[in-house]
C-alpha positions as CSV (number, residue, x, y, z in Angstrom):
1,X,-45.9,148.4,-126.2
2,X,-43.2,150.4,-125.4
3,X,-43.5,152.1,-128.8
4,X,-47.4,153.6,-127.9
5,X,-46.4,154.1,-124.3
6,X,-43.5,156.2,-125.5
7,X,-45.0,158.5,-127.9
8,X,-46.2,161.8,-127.0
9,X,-49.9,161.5,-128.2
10,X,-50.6,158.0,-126.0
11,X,-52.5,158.7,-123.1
12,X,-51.0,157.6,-119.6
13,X,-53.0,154.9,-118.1
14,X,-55.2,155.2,-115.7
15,X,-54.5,152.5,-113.7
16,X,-51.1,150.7,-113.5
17,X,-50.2,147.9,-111.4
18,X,-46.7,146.5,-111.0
19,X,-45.1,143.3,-108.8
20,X,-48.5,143.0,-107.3
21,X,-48.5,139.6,-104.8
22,X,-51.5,139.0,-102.7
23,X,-51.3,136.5,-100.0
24,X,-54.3,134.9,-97.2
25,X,-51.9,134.2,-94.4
26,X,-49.6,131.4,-95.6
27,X,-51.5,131.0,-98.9
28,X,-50.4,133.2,-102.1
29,X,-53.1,133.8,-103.7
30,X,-51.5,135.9,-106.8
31,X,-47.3,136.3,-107.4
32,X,-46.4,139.4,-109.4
33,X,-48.3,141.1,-111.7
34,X,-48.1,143.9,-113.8
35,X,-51.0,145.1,-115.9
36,X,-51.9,148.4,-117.3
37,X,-56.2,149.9,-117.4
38,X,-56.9,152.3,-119.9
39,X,-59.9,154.6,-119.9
40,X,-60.8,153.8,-123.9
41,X,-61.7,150.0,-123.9
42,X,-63.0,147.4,-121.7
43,X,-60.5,145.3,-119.6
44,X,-61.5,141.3,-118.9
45,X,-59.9,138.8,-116.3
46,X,-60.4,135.4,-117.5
47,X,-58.7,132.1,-116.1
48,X,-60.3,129.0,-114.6
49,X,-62.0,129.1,-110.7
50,X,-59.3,130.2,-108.1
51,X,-56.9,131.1,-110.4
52,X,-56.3,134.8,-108.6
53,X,-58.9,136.8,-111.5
54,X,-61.2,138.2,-108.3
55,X,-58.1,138.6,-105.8
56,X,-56.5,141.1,-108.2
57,X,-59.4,142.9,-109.3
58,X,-60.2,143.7,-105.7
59,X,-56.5,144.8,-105.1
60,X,-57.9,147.8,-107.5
61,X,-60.0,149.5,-105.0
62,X,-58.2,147.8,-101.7
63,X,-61.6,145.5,-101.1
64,X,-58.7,142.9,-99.7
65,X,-58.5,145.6,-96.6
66,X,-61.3,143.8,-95.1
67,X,-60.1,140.9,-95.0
68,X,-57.7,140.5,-91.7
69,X,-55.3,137.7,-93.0
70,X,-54.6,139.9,-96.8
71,X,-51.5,141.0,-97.6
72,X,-51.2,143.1,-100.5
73,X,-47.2,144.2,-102.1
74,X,-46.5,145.4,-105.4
75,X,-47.1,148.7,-106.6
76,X,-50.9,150.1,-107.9
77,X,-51.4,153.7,-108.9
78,X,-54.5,155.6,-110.0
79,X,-53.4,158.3,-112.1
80,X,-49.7,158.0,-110.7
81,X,-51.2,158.0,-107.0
82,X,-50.1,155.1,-105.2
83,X,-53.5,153.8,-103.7
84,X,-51.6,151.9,-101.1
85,X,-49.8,155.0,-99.5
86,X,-50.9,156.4,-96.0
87,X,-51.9,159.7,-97.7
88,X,-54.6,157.8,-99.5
89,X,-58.1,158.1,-98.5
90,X,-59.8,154.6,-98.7
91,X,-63.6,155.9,-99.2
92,X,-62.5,158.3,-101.9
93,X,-60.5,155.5,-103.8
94,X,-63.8,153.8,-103.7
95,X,-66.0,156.5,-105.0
96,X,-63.3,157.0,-107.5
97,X,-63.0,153.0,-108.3
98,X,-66.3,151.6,-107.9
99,X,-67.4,148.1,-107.9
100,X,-69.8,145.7,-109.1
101,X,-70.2,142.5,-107.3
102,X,-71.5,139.0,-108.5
103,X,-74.7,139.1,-106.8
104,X,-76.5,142.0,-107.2
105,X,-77.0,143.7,-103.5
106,X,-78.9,146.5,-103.6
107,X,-79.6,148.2,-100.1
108,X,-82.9,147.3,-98.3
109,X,-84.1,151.5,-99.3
110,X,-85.9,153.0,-102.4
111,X,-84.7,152.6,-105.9
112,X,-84.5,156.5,-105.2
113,X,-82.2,156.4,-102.2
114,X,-79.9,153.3,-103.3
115,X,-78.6,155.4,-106.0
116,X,-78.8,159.0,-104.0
117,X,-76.5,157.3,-100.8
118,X,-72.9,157.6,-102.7
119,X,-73.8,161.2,-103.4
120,X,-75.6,162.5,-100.2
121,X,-72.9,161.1,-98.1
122,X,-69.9,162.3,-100.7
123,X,-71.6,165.6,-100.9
124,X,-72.2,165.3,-104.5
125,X,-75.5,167.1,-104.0
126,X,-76.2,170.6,-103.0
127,X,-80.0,170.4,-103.7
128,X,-82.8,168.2,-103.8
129,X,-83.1,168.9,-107.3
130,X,-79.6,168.6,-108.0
131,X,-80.1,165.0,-106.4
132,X,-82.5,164.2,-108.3
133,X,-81.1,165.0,-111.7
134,X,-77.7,162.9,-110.3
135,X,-80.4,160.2,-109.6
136,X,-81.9,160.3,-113.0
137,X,-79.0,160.7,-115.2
138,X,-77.3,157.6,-113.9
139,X,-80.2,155.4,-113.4
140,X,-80.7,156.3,-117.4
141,X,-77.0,155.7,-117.7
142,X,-77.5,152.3,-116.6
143,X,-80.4,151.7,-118.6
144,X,-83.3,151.4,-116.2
145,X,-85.1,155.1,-115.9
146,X,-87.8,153.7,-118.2
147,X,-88.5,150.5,-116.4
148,X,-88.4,152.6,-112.6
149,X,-89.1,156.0,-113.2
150,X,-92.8,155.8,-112.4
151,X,-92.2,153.6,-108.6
152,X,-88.7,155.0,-107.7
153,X,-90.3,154.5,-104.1
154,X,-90.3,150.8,-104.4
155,X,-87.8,148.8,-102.8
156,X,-85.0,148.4,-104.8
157,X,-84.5,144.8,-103.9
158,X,-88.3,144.3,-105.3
159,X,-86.7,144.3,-108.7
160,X,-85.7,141.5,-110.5
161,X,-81.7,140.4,-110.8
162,X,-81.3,141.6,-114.1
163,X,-82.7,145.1,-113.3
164,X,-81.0,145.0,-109.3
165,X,-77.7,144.4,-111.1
166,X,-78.6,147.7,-113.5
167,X,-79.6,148.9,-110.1
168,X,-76.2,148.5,-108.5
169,X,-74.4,150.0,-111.2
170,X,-76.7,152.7,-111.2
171,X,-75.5,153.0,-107.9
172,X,-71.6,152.8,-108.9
173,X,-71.9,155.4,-111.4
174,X,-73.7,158.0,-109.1
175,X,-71.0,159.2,-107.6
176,X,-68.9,159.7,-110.8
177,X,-66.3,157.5,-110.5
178,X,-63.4,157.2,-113.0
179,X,-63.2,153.1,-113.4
180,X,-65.5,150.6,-112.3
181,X,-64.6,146.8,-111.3
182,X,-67.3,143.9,-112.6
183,X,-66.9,141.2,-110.6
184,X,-68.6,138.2,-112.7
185,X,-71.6,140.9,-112.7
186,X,-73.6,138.8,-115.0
187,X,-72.9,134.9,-113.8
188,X,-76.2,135.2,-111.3
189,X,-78.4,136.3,-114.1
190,X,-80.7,134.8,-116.9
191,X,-79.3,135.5,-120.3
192,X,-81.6,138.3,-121.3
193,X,-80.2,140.2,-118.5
194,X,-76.8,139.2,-119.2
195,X,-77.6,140.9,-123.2
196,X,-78.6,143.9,-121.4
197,X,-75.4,144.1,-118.8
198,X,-73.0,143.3,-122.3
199,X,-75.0,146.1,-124.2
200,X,-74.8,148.5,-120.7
201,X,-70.8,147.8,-120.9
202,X,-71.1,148.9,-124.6
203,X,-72.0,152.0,-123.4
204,X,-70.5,152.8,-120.8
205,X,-67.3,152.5,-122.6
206,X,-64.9,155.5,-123.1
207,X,-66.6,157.2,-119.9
208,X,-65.4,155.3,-117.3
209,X,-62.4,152.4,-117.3
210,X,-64.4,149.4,-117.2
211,X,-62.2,145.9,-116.2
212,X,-64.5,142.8,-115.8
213,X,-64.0,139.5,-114.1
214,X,-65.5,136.6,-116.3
215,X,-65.3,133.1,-116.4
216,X,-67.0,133.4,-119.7
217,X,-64.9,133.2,-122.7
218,X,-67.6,134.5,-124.7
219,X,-68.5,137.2,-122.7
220,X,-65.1,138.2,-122.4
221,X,-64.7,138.4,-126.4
222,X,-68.0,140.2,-126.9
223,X,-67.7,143.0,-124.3
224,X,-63.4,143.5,-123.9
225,X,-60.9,145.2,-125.8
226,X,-58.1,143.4,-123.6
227,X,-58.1,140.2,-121.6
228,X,-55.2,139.2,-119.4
229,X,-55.4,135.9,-118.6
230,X,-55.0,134.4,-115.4
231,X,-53.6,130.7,-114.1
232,X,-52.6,129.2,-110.7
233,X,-51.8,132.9,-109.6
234,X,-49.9,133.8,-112.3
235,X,-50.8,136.4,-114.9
236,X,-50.0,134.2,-118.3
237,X,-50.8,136.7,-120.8
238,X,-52.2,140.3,-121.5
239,X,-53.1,141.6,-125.0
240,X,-55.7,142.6,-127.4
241,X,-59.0,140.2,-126.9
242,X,-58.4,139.2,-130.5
243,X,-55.4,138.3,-130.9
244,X,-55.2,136.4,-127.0
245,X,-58.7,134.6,-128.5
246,X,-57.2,133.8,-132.2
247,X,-53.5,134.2,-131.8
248,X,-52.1,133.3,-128.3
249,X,-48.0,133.4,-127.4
250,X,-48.6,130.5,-124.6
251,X,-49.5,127.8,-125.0
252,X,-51.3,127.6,-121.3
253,X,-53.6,130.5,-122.9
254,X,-53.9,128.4,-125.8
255,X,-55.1,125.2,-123.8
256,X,-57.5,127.0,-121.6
257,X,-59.1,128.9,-124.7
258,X,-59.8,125.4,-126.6
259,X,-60.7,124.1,-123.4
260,X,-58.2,121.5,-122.6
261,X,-58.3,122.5,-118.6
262,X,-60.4,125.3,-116.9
């Protein structure tokens, strides 16, 4: 690692996290980790329920602000900008790291005006056209224009899951953000929605950092590039998908991928 990170032609990662620890009051939720987001593949959390996957992904964008009892040390930077300082703006470092959640929640509005809210209110928009085109381009992005274009006055929670989810990532995208966090985006949806989420992470690949929460194995080996695995808090182990899927170091990854515990 220190090899690629060293050498002049590896890019700098976009996100870096070091020492994190997250605790809810008295409970520690994760102890220290460190982990690394590139913009060029698809980053997946695995690890059995409450095992601290969801906790750190929302350490990412700062979700764990809202809850009173979170307390967040460590070190996380976004392009070298520690997200935690005082200097940081909290609504930017959401445009700019945009999430997904489990159950798709689009806003009681429009298709039209769930997607045009992150840009009208960011000022993204100096026209009703330009608007528009921001509306189209990520809606195609996410691989619903051709199913909405003709009733993009329709409430958006009249779609079905599969298409709400495509909906809210639509709605992720719109403001051009530079990664975006899935949390378990496909766990409330049939499986011919969840093929068209894997194919829309495909995709999107290269253009934004993606890093996805699953408790999927096989999801996590069809759509990542990395998986860091997760237990009892703990970050275990972080590597290529393949080689953490064929050829793990621990043996707790190792149990948990043939299914011993989890």
């Amino acid at each position: 690692m220190t090899d690629a990170a060293s050498s002049p032609a590896a890019s700098a990662h976009k996100m870096s996290a070091r020492g994190v620890s997250v605790s809810y009051g008295d409970k520690q939720a994760i102890r220290d980790v460190s982990i690394d987001v590139d913009m060029d593949h698809v980053t997946a959390f695995i690890g059995p329920s409450g095992c601290g996957k969801s906790t750190f992904l929302r350490t990412l964008n700062r979700m764990n602000d809202t809850i009173p009892s979170a307390r967040v040390t460590g070190d996380i930077r976004l392009d070298g900008e520690d997200i935690y300082s005082s200097a940081m703006d909290v609504v930017q470092l959401r445009a700019r790291v945009g999430m997904v959640f489990q159950k798709p929640n689009p806003f009681p509005k429009s298709i039209y005006e769930n997607v045009a809210y992150g840009p009208r209110i960011h000022g993204l928009a100096t026209s009703r056209a330009a608007l528009d085109g921001i509306v189209e381009q990520s809606l195609r992005r996410a691989g619903l224009w051709d199913e909405v274009k003709d009733r993009l006055n329709d409430s958006g929670t009249a779609l079905s899951g599969g298409q709400q989810q495509r909906l809210c990532i639509a709605r992720a995208i719109a403001v051009d953000p530079e990664v975006i966090l899935m949390d378990e985006p496909c766990s409330a949806l049939d499986p011919i929605a969840t093929a068209k989420i894997e194919e829309l992470i495909h995709e999107l690949r290269g253009r934004y950092a993606i890093v996805i929460v699953t408790h999927n194995m096989q999801q996590a080996a069809r759509v990542s590039q990395k998986t860091a695995f997760f237990h009892l808090g703990q970050l275990v182990e972080y590597g290529d998908t393949d080689n953490i899927f064929t050829a793990p170091k621990q043996e707790r990854t190792k149990d948990y991928i043939t299914g011993r515990y989890g």
